[in-house]
N, C-alpha and C positions, 0 to 999 in steps of 0.2 A: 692477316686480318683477325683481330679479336673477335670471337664468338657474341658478344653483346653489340655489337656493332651491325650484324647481319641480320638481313632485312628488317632494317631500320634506318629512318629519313630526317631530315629536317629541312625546311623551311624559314627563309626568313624574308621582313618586307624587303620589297625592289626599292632602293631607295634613287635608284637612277631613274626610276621611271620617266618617262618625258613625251611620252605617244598610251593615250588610248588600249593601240595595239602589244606595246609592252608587256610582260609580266608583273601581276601586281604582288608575287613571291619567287624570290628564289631555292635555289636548294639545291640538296643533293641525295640520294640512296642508295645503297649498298642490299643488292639483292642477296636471300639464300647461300647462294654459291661464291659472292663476295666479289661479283659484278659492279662497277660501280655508274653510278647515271645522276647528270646533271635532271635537276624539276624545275620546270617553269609551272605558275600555276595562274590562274584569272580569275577571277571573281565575276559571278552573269548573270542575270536573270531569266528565267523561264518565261515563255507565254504566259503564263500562269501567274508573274508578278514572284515568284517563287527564287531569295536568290540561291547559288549553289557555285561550289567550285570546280574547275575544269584542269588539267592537268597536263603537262606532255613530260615524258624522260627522255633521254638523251644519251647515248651511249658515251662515256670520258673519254675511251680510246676510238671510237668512229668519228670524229668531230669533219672529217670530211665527206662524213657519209651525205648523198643527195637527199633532201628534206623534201617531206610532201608535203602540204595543207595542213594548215593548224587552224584551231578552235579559234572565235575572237570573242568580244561580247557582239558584232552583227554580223556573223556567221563564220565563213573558211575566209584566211587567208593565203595569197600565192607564194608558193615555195620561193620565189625573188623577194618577199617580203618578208617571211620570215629569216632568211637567210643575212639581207640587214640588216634585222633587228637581233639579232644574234652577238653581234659587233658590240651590242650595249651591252652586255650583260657582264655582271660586275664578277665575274670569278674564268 
């Protein structure tokens, strides 16, 4: 792993998007130690009218690992749900 590469991300639009619940970025990161993790990321609003972004990694080599609950814009979603939405994601 090239040293400019570590811990550092990118992002790019979901252009598969087709659900709400979708990610409306994808991506990927390369921690420190040269880890590497897929990013989902949402775009949300606060109580507050406030928007902001929300984020999950993904480990590249765990991809069978069991999923908890993820962030949505109207609250958690169920590990069955994020798990098929998983199925879309473009990489």
């Amino acid at each position: 792993m090239e040293q400019n590469k570590l811990n550092r991300g990118v992002l790019f639009t979901n252009k598969r998007k087709e659900k709400d619940t979708h990610p409306d970025y994808t991506g990927s990161y390369v921690d420190p130690n040269g880890k590497e993790f897929w990013v989902s990321s949402w775009i949300n609003k606060s109580n507050k009218g406030e928007t902001y972004m929300s984020f999950q990694l993904r480990d590249k080599d765990d991809s069978k690992a069991p999923q908890k609950a993820q962030p949505s814009n109207n609250g958690w979603k169920s590990a069955s749900k994020v798990k098929e939405e998983e199925n879309d994601l473009p990489f």
